[in-house]
MOPAC internal coordinates of N, CA, C and O (Angstrom, degrees):
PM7 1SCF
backbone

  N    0.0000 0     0.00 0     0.00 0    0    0    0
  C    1.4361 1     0.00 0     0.00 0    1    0    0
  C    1.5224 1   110.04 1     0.00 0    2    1    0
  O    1.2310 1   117.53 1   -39.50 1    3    2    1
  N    0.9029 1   122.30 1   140.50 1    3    2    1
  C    1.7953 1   141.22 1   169.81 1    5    3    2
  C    1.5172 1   111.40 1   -91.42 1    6    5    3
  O    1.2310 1   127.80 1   -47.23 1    7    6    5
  N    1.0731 1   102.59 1   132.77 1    7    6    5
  C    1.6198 1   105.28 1  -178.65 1    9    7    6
  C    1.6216 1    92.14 1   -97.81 1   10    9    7
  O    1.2310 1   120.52 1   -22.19 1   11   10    9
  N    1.4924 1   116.61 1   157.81 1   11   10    9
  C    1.7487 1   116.62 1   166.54 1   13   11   10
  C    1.6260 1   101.44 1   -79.59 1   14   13   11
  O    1.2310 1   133.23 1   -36.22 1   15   14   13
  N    1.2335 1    92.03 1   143.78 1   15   14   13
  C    1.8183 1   108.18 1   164.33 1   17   15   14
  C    1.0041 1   120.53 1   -61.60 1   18   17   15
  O    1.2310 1   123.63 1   -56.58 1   19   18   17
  N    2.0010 1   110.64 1   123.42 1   19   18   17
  C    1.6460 1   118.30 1  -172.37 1   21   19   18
  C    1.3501 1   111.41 1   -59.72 1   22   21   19
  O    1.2310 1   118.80 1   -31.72 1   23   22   21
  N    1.1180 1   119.90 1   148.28 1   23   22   21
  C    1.4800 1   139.26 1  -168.07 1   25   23   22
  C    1.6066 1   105.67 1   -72.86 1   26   25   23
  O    1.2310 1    86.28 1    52.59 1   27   26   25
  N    0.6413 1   170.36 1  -127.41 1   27   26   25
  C    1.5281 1   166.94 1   146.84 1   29   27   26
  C    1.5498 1   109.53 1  -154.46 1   30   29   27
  O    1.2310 1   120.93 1   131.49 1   31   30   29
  N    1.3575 1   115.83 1   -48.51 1   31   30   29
  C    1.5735 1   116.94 1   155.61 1   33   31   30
  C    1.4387 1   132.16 1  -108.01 1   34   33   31
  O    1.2310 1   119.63 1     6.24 1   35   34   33
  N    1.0311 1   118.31 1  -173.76 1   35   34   33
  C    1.4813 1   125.24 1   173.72 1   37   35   34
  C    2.0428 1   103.29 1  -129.12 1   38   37   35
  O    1.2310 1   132.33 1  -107.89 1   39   38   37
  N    1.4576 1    93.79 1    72.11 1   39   38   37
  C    1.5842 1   104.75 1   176.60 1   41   39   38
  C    2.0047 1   112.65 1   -28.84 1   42   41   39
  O    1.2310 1   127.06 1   148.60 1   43   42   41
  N    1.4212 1   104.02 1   -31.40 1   43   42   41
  C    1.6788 1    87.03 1  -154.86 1   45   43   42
  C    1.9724 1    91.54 1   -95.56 1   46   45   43
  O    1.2310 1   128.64 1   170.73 1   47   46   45
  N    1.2539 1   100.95 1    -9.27 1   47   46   45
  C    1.7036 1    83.07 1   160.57 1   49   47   46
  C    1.6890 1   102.03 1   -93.39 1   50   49   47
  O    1.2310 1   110.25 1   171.49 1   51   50   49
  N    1.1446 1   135.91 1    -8.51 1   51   50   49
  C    1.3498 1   106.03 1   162.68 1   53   51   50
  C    1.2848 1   111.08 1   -87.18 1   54   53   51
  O    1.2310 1   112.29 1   165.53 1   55   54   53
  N    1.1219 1   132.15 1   -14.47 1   55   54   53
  C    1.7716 1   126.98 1  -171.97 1   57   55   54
  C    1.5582 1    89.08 1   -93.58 1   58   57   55
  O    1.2310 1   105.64 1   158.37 1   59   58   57
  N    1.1830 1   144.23 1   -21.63 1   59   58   57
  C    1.0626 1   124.59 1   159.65 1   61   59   58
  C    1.6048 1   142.37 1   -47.37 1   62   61   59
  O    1.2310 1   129.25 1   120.77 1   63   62   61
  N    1.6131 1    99.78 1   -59.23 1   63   62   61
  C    1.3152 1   112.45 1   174.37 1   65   63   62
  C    1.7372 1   107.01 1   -84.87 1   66   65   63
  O    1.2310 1   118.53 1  -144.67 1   67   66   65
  N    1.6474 1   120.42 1    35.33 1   67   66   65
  C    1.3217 1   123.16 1  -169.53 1   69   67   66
  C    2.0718 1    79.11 1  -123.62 1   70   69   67
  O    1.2310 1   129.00 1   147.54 1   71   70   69
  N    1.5016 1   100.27 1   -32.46 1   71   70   69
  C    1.2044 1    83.22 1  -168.27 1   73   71   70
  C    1.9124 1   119.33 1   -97.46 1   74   73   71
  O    1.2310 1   136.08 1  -179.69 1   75   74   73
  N    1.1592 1    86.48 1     0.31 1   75   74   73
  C    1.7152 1    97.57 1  -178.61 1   77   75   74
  C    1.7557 1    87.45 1   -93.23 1   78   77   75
  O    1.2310 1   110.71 1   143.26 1   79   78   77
  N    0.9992 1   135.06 1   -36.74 1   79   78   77
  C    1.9923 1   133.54 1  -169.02 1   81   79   78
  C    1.6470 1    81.43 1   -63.09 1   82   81   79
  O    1.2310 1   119.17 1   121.39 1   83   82   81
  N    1.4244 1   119.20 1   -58.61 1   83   82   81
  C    1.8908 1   109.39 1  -149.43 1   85   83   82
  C    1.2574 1    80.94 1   -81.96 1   86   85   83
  O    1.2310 1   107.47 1   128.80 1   87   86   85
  N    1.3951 1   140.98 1   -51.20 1   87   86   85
  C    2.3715 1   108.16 1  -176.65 1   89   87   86
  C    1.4912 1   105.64 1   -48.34 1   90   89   87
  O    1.2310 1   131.99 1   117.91 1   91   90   89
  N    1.1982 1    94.44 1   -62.09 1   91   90   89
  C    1.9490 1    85.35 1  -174.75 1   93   91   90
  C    1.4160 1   114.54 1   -40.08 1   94   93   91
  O    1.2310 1   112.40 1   136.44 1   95   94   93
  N    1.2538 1   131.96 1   -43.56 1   95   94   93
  C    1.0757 1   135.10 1   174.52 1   97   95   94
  C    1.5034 1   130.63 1   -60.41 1   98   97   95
  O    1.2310 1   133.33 1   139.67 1   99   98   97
  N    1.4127 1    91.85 1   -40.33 1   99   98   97
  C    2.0192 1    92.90 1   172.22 1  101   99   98
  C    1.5017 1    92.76 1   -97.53 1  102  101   99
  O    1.2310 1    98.02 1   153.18 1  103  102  101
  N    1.0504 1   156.87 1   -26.82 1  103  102  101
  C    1.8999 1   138.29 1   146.88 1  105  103  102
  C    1.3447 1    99.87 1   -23.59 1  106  105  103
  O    1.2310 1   119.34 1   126.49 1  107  106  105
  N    1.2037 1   118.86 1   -53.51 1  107  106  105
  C    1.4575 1   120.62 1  -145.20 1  109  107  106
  C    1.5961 1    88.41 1   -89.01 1  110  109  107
  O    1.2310 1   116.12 1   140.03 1  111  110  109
  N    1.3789 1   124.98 1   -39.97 1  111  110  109
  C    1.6442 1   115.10 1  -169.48 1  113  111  110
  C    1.6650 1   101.49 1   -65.38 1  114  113  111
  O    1.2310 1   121.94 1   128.68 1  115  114  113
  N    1.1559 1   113.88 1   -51.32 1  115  114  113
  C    1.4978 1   120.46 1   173.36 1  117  115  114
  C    1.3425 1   115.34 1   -50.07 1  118  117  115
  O    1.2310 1   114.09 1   135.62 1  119  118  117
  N    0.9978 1   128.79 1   -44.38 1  119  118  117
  C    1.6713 1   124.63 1   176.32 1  121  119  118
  C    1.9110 1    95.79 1   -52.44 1  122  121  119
  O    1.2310 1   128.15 1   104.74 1  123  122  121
  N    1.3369 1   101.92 1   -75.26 1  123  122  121
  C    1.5390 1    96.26 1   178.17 1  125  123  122
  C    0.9374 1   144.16 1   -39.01 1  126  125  123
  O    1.2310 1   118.23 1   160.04 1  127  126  125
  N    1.4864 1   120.97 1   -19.96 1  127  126  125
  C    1.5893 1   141.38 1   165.52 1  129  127  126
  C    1.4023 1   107.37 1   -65.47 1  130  129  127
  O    1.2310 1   119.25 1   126.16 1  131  130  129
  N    1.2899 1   119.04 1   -53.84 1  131  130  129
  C    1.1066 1   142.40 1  -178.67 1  133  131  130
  C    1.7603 1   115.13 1   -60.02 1  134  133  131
  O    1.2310 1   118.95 1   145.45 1  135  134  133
  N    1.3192 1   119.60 1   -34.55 1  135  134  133
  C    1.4790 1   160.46 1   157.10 1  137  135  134
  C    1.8483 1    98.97 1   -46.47 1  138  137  135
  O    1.2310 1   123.31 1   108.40 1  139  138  137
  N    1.1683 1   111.26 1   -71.60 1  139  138  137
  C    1.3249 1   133.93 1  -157.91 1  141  139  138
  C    1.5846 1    99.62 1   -79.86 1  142  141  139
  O    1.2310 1   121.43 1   162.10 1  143  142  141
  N    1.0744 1   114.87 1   -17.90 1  143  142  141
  C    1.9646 1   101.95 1  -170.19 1  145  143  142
  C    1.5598 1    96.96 1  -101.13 1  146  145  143
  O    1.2310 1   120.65 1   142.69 1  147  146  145
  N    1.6424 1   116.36 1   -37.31 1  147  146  145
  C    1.5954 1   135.15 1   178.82 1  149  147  146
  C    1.6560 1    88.50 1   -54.12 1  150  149  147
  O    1.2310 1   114.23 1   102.79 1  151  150  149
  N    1.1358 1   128.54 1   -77.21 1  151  150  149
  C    1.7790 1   109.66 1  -162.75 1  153  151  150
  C    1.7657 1   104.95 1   -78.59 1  154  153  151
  O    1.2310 1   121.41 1   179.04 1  155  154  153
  N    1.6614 1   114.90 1    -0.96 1  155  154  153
  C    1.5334 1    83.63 1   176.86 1  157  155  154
  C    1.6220 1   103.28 1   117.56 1  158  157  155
  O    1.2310 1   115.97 1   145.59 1  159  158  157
  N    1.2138 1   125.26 1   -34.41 1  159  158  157
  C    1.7350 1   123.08 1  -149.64 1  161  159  158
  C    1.7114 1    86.53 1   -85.71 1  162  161  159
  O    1.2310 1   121.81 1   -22.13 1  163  162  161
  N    1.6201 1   114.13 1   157.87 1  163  162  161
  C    1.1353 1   113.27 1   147.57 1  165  163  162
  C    1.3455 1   151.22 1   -66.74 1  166  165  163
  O    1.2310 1   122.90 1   -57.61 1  167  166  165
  N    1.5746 1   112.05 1   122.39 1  167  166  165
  C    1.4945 1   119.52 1  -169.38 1  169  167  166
  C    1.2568 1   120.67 1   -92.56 1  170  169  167
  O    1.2310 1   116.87 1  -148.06 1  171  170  169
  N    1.0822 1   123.56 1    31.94 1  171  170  169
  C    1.5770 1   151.97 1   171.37 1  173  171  170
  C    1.9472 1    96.49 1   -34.19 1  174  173  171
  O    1.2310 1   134.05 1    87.59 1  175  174  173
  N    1.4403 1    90.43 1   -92.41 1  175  174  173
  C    1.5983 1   111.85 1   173.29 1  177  175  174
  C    0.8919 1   127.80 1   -33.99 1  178  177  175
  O    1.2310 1   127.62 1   142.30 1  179  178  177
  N    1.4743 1   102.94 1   -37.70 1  179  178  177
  C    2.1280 1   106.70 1  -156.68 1  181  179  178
  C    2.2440 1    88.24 1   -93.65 1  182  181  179
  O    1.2310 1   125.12 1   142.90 1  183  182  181
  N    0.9727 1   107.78 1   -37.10 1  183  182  181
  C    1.3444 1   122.06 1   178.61 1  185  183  182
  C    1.2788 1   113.10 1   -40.56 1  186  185  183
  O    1.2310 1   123.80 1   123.22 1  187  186  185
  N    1.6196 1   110.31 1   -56.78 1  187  186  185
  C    1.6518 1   127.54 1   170.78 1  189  187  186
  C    1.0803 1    96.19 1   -68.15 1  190  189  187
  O    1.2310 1    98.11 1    76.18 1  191  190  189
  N    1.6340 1   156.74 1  -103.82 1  191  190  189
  C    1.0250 1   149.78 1  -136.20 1  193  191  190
  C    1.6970 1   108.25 1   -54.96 1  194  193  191
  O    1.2310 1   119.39 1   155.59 1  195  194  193
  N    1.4900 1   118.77 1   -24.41 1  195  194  193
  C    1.5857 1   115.48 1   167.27 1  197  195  194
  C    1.2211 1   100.93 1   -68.27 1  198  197  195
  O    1.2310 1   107.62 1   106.24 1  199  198  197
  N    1.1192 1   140.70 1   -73.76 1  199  198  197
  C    1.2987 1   137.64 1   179.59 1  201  199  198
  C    1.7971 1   116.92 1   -20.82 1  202  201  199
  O    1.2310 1   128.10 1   128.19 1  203  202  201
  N    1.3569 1   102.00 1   -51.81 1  203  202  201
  C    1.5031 1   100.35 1  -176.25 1  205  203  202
  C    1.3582 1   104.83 1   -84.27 1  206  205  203
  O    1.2310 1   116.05 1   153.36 1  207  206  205
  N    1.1874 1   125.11 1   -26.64 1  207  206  205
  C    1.7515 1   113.71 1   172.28 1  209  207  206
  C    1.1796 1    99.68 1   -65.56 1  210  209  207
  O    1.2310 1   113.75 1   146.93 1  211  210  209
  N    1.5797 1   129.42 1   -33.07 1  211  210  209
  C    1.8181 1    99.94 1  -160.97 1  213  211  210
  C    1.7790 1   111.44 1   -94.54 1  214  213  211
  O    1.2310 1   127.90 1   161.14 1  215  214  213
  N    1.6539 1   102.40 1   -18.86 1  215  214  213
  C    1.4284 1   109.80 1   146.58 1  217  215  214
  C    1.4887 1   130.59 1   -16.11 1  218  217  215
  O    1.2310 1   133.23 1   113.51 1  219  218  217
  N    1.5700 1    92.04 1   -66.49 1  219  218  217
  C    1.2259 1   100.01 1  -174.01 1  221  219  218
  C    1.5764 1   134.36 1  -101.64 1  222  221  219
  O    1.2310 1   129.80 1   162.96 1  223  222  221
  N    1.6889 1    98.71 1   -17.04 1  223  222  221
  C    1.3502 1   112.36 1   145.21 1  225  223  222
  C    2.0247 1   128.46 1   -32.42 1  226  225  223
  O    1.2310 1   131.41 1   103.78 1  227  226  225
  N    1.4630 1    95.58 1   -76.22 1  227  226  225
  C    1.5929 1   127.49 1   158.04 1  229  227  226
  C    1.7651 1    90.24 1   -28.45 1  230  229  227
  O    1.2310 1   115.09 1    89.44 1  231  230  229
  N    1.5636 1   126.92 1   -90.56 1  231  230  229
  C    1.2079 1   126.73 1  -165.43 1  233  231  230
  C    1.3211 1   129.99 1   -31.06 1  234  233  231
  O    1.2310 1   131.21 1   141.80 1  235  234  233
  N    1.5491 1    95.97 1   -38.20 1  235  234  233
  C    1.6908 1   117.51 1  -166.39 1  237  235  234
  C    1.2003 1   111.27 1   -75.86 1  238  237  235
  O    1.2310 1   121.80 1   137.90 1  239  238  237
  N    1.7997 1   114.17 1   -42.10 1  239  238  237
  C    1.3051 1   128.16 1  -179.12 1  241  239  238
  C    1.2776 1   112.67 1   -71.18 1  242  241  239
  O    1.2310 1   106.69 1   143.55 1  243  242  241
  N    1.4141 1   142.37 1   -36.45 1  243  242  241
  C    1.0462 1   168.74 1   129.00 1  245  243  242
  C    1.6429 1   113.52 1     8.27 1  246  245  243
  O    1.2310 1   135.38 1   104.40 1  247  246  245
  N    2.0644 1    87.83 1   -75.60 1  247  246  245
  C    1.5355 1    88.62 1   164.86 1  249  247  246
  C    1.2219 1   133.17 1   -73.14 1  250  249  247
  O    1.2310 1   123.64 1   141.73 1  251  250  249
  N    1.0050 1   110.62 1   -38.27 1  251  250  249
  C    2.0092 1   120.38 1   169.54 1  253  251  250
  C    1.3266 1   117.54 1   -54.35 1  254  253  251
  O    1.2310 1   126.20 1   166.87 1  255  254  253
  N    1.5467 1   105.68 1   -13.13 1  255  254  253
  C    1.7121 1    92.53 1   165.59 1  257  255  254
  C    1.2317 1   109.51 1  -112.08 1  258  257  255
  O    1.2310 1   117.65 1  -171.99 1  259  258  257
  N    1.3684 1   122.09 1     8.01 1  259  258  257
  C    1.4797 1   122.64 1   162.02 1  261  259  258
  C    1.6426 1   106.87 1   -85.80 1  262  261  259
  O    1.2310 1   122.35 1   146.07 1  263  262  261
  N    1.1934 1   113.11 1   -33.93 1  263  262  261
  C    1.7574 1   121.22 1   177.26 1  265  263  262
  C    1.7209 1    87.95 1   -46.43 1  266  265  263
  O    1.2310 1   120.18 1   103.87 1  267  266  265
  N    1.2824 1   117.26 1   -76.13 1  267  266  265
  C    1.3614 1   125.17 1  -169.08 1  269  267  266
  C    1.2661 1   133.28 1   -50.77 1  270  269  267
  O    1.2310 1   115.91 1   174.64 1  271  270  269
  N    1.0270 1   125.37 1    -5.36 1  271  270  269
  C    1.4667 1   136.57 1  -177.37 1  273  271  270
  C    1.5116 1    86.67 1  -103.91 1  274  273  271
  O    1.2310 1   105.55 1   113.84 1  275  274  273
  N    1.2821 1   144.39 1   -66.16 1  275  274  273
  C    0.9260 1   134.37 1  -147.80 1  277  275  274
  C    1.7804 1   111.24 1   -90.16 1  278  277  275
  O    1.2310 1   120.10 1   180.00 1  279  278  277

């Protein structure tokens, strides 16, 4: 008999704490947008980088609940 080859990680605790870092992160880009229009400065930047945090937020969560079903 063959045993299967040990896994080396446990992917859904790293895609986990991959997906709580990118919410915190687009929370946090959005606060600053939000930051940036209240005194006036341009939110050009902070706008794009929200966008790509919640991108990828959305993505992460996305897959981790496809990890889980299956």
């Amino acid at each position: 008999m063959t045993d299967p080859a040990p896994r080396l990680g446990h992917p859904s605790g790293v895609l986990r704490i991959l997906v709580v870092v990118f919410t915190v992160t687009a929370v946090g880009s959005l606060v600053l947008v939000a930051v940036d229009l209240a005194i006036g400065r341009p939110a050009g930047g902070d706008v794009f980088i929200a966008v790509l945090n919640s991108v990828a937020a959305v993505m992460l969560w996305r897959w981790r609940s496809g990890m889980a079903r299956t």
